[in-house]
C-alpha positions as CSV (number, residue, x, y, z in Angstrom):
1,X,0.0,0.0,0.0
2,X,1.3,3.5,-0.8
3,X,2.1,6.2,1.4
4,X,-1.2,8.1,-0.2
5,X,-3.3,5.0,0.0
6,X,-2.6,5.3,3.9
7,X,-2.8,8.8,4.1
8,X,-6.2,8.3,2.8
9,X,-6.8,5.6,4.9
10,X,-6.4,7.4,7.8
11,X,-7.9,10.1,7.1
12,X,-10.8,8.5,6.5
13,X,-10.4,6.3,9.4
14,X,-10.0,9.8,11.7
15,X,-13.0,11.4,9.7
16,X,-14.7,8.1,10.8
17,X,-13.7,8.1,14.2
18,X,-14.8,12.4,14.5
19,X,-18.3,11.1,12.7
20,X,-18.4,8.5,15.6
21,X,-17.4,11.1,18.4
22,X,-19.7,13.5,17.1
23,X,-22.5,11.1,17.3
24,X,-21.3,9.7,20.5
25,X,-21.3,13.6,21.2
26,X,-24.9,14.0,20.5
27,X,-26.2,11.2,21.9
28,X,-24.9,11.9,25.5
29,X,-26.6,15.6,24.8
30,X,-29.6,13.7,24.6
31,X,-29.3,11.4,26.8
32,X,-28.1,15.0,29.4
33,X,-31.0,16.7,28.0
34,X,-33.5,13.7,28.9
35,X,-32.0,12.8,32.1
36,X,-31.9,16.3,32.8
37,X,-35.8,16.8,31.9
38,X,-36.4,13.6,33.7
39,X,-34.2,14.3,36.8
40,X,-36.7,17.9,36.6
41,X,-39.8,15.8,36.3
42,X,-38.4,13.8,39.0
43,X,-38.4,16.6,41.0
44,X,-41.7,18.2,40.2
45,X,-42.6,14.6,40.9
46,X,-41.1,14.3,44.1
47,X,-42.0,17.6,44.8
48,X,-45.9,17.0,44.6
49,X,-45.4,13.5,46.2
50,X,-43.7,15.3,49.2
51,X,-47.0,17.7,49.1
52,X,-49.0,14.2,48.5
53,X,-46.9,12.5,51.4
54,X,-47.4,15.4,53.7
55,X,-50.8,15.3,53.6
56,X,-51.2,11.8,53.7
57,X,-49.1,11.8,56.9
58,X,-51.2,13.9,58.2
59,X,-54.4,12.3,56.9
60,X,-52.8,9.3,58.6
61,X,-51.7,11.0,61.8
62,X,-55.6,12.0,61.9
63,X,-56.8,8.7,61.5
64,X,-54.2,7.0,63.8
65,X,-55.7,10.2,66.8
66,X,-58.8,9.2,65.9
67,X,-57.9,5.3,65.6
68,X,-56.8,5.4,69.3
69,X,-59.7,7.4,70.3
70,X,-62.3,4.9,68.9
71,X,-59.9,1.9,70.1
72,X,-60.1,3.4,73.6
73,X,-63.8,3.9,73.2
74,X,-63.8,0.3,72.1
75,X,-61.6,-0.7,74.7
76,X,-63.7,0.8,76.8
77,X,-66.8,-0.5,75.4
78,X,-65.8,-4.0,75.1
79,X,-64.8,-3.7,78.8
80,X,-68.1,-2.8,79.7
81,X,-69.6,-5.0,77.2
82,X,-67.5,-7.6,79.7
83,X,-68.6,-6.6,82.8
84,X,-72.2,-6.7,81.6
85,X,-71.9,-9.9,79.8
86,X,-70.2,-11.1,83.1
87,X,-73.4,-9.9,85.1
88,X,-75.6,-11.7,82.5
89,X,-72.9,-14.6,82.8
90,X,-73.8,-15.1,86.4
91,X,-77.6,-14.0,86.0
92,X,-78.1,-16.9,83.9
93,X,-76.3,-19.2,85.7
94,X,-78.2,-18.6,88.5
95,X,-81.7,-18.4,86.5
96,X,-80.2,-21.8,85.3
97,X,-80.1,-22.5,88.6
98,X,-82.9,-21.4,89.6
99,X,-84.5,-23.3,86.9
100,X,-83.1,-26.5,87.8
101,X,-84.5,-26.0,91.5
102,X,-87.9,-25.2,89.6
103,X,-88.0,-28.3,87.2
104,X,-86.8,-30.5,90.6
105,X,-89.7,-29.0,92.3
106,X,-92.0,-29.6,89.6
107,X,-91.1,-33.1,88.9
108,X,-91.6,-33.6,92.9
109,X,-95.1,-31.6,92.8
110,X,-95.8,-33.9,89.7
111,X,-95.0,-37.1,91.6
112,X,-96.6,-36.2,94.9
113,X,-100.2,-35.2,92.7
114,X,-100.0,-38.7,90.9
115,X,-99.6,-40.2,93.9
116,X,-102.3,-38.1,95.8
117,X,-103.8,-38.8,92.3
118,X,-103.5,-42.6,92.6
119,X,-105.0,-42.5,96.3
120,X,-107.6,-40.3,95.7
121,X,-108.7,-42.9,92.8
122,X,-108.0,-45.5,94.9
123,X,-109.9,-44.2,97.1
124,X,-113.0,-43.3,95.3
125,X,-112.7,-46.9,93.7
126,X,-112.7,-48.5,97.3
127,X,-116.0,-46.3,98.1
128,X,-118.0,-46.9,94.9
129,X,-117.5,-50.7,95.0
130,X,-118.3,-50.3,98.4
131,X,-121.2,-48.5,97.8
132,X,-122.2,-51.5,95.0
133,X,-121.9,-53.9,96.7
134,X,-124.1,-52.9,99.6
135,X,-126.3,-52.4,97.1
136,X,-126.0,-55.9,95.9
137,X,-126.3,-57.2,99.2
138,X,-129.2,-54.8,99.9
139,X,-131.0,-56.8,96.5
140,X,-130.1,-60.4,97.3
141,X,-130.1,-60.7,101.1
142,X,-133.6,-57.8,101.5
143,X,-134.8,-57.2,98.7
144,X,-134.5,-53.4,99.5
145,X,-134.6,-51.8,96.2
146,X,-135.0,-48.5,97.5
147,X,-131.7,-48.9,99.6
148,X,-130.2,-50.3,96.6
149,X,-130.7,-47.5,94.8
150,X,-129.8,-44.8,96.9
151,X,-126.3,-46.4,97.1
152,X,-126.1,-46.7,93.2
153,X,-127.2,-42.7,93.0
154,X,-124.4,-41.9,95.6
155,X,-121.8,-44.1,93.7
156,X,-123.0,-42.8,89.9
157,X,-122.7,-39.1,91.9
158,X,-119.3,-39.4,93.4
159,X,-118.1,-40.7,89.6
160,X,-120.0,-37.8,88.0
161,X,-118.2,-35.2,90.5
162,X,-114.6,-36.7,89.8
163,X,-115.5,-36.2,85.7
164,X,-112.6,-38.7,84.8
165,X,-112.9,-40.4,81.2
166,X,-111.2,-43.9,82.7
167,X,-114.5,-44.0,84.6
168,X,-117.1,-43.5,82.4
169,X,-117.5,-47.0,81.5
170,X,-118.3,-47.8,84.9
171,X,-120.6,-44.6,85.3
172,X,-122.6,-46.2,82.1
173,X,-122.9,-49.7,83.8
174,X,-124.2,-48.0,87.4
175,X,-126.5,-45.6,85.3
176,X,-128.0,-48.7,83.3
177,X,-128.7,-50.6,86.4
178,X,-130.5,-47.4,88.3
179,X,-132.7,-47.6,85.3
180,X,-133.3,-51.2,85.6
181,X,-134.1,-50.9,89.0
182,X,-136.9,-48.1,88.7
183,X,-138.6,-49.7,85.7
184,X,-139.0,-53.2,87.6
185,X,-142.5,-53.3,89.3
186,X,-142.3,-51.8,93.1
187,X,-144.1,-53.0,96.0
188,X,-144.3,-50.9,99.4
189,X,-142.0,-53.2,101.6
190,X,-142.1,-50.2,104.0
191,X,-145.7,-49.7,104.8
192,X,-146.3,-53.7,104.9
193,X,-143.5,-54.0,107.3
194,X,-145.0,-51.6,109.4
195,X,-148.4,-53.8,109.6
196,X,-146.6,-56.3,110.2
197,X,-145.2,-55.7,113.4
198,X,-148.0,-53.6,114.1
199,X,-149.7,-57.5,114.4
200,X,-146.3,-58.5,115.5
201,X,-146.7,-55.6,119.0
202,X,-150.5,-56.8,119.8
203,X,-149.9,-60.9,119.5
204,X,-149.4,-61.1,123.2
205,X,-152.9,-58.8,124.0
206,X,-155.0,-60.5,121.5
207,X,-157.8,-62.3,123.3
208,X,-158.3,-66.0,123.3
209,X,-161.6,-67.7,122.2
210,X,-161.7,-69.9,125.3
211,X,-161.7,-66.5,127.4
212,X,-164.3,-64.8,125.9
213,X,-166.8,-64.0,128.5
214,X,-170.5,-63.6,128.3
215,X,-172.0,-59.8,128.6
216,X,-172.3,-58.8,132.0
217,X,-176.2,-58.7,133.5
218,X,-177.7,-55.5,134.9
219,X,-179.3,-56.2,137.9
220,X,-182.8,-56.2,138.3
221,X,-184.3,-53.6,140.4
222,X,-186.0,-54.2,143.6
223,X,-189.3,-52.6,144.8
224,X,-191.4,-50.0,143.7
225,X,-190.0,-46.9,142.3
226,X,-190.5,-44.2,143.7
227,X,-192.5,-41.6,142.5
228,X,-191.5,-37.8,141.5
229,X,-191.8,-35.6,144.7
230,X,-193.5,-32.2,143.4
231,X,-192.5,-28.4,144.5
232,X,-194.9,-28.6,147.4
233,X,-193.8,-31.9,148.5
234,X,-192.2,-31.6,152.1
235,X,-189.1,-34.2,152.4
236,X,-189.8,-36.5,154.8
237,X,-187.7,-38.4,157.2
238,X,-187.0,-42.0,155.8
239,X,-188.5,-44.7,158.1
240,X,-186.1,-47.1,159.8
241,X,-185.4,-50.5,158.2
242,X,-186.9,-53.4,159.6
243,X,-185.2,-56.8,160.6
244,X,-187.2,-58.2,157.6
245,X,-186.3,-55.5,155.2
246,X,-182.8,-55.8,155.7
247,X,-183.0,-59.5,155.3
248,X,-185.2,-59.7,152.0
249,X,-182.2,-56.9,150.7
250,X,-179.3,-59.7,152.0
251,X,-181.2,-62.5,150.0
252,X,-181.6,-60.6,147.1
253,X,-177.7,-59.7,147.0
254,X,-177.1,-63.6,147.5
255,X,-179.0,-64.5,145.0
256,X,-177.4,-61.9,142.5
257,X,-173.6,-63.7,143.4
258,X,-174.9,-67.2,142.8
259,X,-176.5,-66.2,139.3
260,X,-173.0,-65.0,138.6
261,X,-171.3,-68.2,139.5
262,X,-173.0,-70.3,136.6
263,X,-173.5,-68.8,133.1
264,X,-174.5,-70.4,129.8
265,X,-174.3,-68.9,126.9
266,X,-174.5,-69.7,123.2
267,X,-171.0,-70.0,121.1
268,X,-171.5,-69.9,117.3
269,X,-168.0,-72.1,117.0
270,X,-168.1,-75.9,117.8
271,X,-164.8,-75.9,119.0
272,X,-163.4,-72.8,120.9
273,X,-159.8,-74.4,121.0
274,X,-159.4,-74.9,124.9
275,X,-155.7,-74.6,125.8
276,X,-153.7,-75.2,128.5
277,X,-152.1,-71.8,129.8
278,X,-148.4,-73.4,128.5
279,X,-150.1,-73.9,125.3
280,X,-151.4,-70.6,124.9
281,X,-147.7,-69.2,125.5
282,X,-146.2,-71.3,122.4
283,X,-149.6,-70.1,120.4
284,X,-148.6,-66.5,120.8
285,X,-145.3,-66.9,120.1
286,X,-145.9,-69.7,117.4
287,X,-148.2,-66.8,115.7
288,X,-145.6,-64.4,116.4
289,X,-142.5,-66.2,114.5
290,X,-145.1,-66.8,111.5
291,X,-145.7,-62.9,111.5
292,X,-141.9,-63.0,111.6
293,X,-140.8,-65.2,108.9
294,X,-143.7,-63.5,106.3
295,X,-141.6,-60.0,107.3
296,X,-138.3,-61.6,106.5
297,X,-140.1,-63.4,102.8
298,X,-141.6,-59.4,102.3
299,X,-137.8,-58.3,102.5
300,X,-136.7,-61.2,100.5
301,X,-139.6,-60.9,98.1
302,X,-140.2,-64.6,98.7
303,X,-143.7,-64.4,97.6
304,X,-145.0,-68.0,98.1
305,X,-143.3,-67.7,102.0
306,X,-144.9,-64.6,102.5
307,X,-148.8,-65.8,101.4
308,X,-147.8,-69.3,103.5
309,X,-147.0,-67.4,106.4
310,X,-150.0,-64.9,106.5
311,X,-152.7,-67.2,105.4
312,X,-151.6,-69.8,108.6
313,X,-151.1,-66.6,110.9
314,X,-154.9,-65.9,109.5
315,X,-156.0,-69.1,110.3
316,X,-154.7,-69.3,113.8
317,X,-156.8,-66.5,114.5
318,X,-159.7,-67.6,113.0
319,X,-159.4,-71.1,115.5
320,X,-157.9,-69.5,118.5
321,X,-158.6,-66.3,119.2
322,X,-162.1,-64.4,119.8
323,X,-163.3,-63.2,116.5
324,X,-165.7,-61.1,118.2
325,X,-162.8,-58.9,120.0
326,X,-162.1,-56.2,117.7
327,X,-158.5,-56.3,118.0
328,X,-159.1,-60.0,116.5
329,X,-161.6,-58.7,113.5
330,X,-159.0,-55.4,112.9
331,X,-156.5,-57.9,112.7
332,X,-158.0,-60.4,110.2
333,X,-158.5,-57.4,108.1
334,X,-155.0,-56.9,107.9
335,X,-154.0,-60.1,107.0
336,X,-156.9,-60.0,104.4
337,X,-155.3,-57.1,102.4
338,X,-151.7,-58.7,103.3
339,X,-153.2,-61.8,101.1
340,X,-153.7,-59.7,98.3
341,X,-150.4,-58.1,97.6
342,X,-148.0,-59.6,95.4
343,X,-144.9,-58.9,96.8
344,X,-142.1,-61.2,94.4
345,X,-139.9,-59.0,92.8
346,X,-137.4,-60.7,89.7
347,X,-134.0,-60.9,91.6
348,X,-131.8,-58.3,90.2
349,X,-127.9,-58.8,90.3
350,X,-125.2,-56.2,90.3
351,X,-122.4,-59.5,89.2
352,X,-121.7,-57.5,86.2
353,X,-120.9,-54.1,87.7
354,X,-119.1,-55.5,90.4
355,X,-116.8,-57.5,88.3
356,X,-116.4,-54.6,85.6
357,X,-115.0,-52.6,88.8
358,X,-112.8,-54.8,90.3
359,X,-111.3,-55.8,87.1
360,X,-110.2,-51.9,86.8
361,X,-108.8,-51.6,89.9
362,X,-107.0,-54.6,88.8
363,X,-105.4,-53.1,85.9
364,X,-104.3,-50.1,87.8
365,X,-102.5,-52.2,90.1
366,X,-100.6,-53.9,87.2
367,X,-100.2,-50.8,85.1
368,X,-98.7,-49.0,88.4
369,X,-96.6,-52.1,89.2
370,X,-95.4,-52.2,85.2
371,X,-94.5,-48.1,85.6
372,X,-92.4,-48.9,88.2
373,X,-90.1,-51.6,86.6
């Protein structure tokens, strides 16, 4: 290469290099002039983020004041949100208490009323089957139907105040047999009782046909009567009695006593059943145990007894006793009506009420017994 060939060379390599420079030159100017511009923005930046910040801090300042303020208000709050949450604590732990104590007292008040419950029931049970069954005995051993149903009224009353639905089955069975009892046909036990020992108080002072006596005689009258004395008439003194006088008057009154001594009279009866005075002791009371035993077939409403017993009781009268008395004829007339009256009544039973009531009280006992297992 020549000497102008390098000259060339370099210069073109030094024009090269002053192009580069140049360019190099220019392109820190910019980059000056933009980091300059952007180091300004910068600051205008920083500048209004410093304003910015300073509020902000203060903002936040602000906020953390009032932050502390409403966190000691809180605070404060929540502490008295404590304390009153802590009184509510212990209120309802002593309501809870309290309510314990109450459902311990209630299940104890429960208990005691179904036991007072169970004894009261048992109780009333004990006094209506009590109450049936004196009726029943008042219909099979008396007869007393009246009795009978006064104790079925008390019974039916005692269920129909107690107004429990276990019982109304038994109510139905006492009510049917009240009504069974007032449509069966009636008799008046009471009032033929009361003859009856009406007869059964005069058996010992009913007079006997062998003591009848005959009518007493009125005496005759001896001598003249005496005639009316008149106004004018002077009373005059009576003259003495004479031995013979006084003697026809001591006959007379002799005679009178032995007419008394013998008596016959006429007895419409053939036989006025003489007894001895033993006899006549087991009459009266043979008469009184008939009277008796028809009072005991009335109560029984043993009609064919009852007619037995009156019609022999009729016709010991009739054979023993003085039918003239009138005691005697009073009492025939009594027995006369008694033969009349039809006193059988149709047995009625109470076996079905009974049972129907003990067979409750029965399952009470077993339902109790199977509650406490």
């Amino acid at each position: 290469m020549t000497e102008s060939q390098k000259s060339t060379h370099a210069a073109t390599e030094s024009s090269a290099l002053t192009s580069r420079r140049l360019a190099y030159d220019r392109i820190a100017l910019v980059l000056a002039g933009v980091a300059l511009l952007g180091i300004v923005i910068l600051s205008v930046l920083v500048w209004r983020e410093g304003d910015h910040l300073a509020t902000m801090r203060q903002e936040l300042s602000r906020r953390l004041v009032d932050g502390e303020t409403a966190q000691r208000e809180a605070q404060a709050q929540a502490k008295q949100n404590r304390e009153v949450l802590d009184a509510l604590q212990a209120k309802v732990g002593a309501l809870e208490a309290r309510l314990a104590e109450m459902q311990s007292q209630q299940m104890a008040l429960e208990t005691m009323y179904q036991e007072l419950s169970h004894v009261r029931e048992d109780r009333l049970l004990a006094e209506i089957e009590q109450e049936v069954s004196i009726a029943a005995q008042q219909l099979q051993l008396a007869g007393n139907v009246e009795a009978a149903l006064i104790a079925l009224s008390g019974a039916e009353a005692r269920l129909a105040r107690n107004a429990q639905p276990q019982f109304l089955p038994l109510r139905k069975l006492i009510a049917r047999d009240i009504e069974r009892l007032k449509a069966s046909p009636a008799a008046d036990v009471a009032g033929i009782a009361l003859k009856l020992d009406a007869l059964l108080n005069s058996v010992s002072t009913l007079p006997l046909a062998f003591e009848q006596r005959p009518a007493a005689v009125k005496p005759e009258k001896t001598g003249k009567p005496r005639k009316a004395e008149s106004a004018q008439d002077v009373p005059a003194v009576p003259p003495a009695p004479t031995f013979g006088d006084m003697l026809r008057a001591w006959g007379g009154e002799l005679w009178h006593e032995v007419r008394q001594l013998v008596r016959i009279e006429r007895i419409d009866r053939p036989d006025p059943g003489l007894l001895a005075p033993r006899e006549v002791f087991f009459l009266r009371e043979n008469l009184r145990l008939r009277l008796l035993s028809a009072r005991l077939a009335l109560l029984a409403r043993d009609g064919l007894s009852f007619q037995s017993d009156i019609k022999q009781s009729d016709a010991w009268l009739a054979r023993y006793f003085d039918t003239q008395a009138p005691a005697i004829q009073e009492a025939q007339a009594t027995l006369n009506a008694l033969k009349r009256l039809e006193v059988t009544r149709e047995r009625s039973e109470l076996t079905e009420t009974l049972s129907a009531l003990r067979n409750f009280k029965l399952t009470r006992v077993r339902g109790e017994r199977g509650t406490e297992r």
